[in-house]
ZAPA-959409 format. One record per residue: residue in three letters; residue number from 1; x, z, y of N, C-alpha, C in turn. Coordinates in steps of 0.02 Angstrom, whole numbers, plus 50000, padded with zeros to 5 digits. Layout:
+------+-----+-------+-------+-------+-------+-------+-------+-------+-------+-------+
: rest :  nr :   npx :   npz :   npy :  capx :  capz :  capy :   cpx :   cpz :   cpy :
+------+-----+-------+-------+-------+-------+-------+-------+-------+-------+-------+
:  Ala : NUM :     X :     Z :     Y :     X :     Z :     Y :     X :     Z :     Y :
...
+------+-----+-------+-------+-------+-------+-------+-------+-------+-------+-------+
END
This chain:
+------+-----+-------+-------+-------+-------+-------+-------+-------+-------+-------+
: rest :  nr :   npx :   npz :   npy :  capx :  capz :  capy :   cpx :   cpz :   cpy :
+------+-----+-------+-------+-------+-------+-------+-------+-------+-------+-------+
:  Unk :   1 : 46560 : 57938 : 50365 : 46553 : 57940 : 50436 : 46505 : 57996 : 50454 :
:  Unk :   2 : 46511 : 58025 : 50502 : 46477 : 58082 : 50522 : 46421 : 58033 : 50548 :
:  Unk :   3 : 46342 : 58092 : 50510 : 46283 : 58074 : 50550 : 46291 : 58087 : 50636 :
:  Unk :   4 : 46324 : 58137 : 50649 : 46299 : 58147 : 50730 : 46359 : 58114 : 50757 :
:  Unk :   5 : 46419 : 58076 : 50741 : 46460 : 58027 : 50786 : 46407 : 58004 : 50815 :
:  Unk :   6 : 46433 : 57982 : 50883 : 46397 : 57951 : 50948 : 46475 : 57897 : 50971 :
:  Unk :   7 : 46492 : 57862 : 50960 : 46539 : 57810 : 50983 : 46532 : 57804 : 51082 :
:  Unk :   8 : 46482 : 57803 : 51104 : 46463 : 57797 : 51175 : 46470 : 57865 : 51208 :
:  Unk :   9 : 46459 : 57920 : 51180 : 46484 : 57988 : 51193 : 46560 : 57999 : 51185 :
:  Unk :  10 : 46575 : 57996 : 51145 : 46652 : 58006 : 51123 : 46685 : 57948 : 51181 :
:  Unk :  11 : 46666 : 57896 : 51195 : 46706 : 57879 : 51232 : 46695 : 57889 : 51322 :
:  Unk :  12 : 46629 : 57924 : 51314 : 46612 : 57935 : 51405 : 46625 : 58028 : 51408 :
:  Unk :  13 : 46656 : 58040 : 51350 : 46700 : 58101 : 51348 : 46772 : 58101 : 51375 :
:  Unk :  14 : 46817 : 58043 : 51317 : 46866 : 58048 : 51297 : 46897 : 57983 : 51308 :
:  Unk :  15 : 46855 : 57953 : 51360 : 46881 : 57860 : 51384 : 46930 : 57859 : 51403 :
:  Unk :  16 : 46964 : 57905 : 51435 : 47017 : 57915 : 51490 : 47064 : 57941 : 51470 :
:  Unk :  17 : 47087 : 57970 : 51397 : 47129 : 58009 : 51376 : 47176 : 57951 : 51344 :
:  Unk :  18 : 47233 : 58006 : 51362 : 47285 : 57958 : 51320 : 47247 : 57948 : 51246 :
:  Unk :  19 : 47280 : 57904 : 51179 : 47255 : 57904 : 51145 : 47320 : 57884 : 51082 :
:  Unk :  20 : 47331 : 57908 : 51058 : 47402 : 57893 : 50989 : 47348 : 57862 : 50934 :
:  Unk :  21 : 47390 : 57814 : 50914 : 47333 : 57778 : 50843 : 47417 : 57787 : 50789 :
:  Unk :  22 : 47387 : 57784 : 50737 : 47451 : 57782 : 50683 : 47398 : 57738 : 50612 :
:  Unk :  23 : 47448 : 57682 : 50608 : 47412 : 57652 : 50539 : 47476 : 57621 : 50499 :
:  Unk :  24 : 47460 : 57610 : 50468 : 47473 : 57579 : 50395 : 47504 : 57514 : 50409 :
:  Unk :  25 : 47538 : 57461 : 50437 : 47570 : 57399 : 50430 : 47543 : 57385 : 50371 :
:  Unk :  26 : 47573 : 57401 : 50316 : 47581 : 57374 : 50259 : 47610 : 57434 : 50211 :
:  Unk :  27 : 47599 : 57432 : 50144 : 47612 : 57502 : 50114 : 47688 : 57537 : 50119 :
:  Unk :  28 : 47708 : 57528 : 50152 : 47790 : 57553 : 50161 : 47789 : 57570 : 50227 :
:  Unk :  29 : 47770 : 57535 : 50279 : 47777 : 57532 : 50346 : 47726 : 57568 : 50394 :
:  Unk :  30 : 47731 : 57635 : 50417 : 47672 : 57658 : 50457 : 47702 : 57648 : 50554 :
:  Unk :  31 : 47661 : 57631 : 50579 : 47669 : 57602 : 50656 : 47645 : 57654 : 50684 :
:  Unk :  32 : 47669 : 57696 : 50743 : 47628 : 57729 : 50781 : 47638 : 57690 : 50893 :
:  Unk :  33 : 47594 : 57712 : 50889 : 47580 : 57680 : 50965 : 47545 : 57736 : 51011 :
:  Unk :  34 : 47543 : 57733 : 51077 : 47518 : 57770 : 51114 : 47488 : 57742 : 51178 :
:  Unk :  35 : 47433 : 57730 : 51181 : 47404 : 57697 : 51246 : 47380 : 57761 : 51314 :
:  Unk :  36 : 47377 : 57737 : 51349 : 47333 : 57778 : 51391 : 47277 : 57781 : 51404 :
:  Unk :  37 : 47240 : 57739 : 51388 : 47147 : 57761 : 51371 : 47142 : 57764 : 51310 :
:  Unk :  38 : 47068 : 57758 : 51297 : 47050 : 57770 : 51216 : 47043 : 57696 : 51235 :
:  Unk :  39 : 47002 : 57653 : 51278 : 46998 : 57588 : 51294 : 47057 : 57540 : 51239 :
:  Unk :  40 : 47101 : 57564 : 51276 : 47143 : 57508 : 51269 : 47169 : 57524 : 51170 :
:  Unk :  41 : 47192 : 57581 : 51172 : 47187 : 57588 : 51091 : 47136 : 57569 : 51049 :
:  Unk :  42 : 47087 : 57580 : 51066 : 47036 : 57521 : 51037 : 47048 : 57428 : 51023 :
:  Unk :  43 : 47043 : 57428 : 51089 : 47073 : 57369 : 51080 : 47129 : 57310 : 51062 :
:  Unk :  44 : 47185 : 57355 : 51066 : 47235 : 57348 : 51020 : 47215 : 57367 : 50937 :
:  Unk :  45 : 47166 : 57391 : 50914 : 47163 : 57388 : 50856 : 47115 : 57323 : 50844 :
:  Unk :  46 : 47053 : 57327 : 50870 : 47023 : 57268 : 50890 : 47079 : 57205 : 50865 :
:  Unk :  47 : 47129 : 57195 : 50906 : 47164 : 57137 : 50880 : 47212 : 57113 : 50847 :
:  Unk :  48 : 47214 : 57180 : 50822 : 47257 : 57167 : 50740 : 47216 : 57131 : 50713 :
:  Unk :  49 : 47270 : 57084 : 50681 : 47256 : 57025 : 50598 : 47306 : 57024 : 50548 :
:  Unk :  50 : 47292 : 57055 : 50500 : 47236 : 57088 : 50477 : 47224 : 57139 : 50484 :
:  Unk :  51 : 47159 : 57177 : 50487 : 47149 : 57251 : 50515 : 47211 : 57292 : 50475 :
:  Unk :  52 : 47229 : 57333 : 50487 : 47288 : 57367 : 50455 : 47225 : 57427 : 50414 :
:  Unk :  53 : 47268 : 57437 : 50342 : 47234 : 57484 : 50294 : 47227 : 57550 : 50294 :
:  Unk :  54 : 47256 : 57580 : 50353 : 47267 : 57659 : 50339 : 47278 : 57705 : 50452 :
:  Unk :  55 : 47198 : 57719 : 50476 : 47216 : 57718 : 50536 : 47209 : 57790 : 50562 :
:  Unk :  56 : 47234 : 57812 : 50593 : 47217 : 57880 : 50628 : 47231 : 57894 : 50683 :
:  Unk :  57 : 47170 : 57913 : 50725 : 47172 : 57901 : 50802 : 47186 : 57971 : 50830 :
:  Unk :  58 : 47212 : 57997 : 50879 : 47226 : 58054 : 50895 : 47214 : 58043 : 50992 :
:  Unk :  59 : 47163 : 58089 : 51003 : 47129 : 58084 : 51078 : 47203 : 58164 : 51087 :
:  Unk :  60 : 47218 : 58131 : 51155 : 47255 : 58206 : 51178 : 47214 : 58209 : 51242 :
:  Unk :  61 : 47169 : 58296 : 51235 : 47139 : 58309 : 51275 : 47125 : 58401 : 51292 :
:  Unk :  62 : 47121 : 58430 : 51320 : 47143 : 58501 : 51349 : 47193 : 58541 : 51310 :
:  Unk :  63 : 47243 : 58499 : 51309 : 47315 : 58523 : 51293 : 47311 : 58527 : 51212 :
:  Unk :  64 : 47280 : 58480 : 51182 : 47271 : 58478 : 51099 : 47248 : 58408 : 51061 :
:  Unk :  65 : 47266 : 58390 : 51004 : 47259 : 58320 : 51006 : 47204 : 58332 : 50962 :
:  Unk :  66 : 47138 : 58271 : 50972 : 47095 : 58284 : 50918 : 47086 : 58225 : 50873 :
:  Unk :  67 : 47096 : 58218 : 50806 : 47118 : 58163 : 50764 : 47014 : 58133 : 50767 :
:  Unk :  68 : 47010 : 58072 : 50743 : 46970 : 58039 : 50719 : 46987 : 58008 : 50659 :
:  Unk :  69 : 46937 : 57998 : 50598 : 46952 : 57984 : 50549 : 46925 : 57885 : 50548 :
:  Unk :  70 : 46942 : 57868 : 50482 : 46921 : 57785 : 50515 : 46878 : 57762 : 50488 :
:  Unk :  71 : 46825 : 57800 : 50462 : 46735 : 57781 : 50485 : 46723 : 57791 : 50558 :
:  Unk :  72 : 46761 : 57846 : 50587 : 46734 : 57839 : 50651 : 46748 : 57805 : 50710 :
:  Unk :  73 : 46819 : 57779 : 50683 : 46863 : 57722 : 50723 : 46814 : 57663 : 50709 :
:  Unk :  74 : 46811 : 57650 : 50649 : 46762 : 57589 : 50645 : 46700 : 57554 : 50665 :
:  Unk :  75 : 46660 : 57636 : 50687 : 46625 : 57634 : 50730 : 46656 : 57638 : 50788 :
:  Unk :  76 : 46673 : 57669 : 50843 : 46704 : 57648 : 50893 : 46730 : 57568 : 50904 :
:  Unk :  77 : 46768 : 57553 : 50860 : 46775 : 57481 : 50875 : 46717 : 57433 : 50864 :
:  Unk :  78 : 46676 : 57452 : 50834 : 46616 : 57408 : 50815 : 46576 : 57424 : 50874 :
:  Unk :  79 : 46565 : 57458 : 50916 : 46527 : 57481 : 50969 : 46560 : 57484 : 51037 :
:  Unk :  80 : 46621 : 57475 : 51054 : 46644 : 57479 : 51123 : 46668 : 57419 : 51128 :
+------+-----+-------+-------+-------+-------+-------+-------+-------+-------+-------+
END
């Protein structure tokens, strides 16, 4: 996890952006989804059971998508 992630920054940046998550179902099966906040993609991961094994979040924001890796998802969900 990056020392300078800020979870409360990143999201009073990037709260409002659409947000694509792509994970892992299960080792065969990858799911992708697309919410329109980072909010709500959060929270849809939030309520997966069981957390799914493999996640990658993608903020689309000034015409470019910027991936998050999932130490930093984990923070984000542990913090918003």
């Amino acid at each position: 996890m990056s020392e300078n992630f800020s979870a409360k920054e990143t999201f009073a940046i990037y709260g409002e952006s659409a947000t694509t998550i792509t994970y892992l179902r299960n080792e065969f099966f990858t799911e992708e989804k697309t919410f329109p906040t980072m909010r709500d993609a959060i929270d849809y991961l939030k309520a997966l059971d069981p957390p799914p094994g493999g996640i990658v979040l993608h903020i689309r924001a000034h015409g470019r998508d910027i991936p998050f890796d999932r130490d930093n998802i984990t923070k984000l969900m542990r913090e918003l």
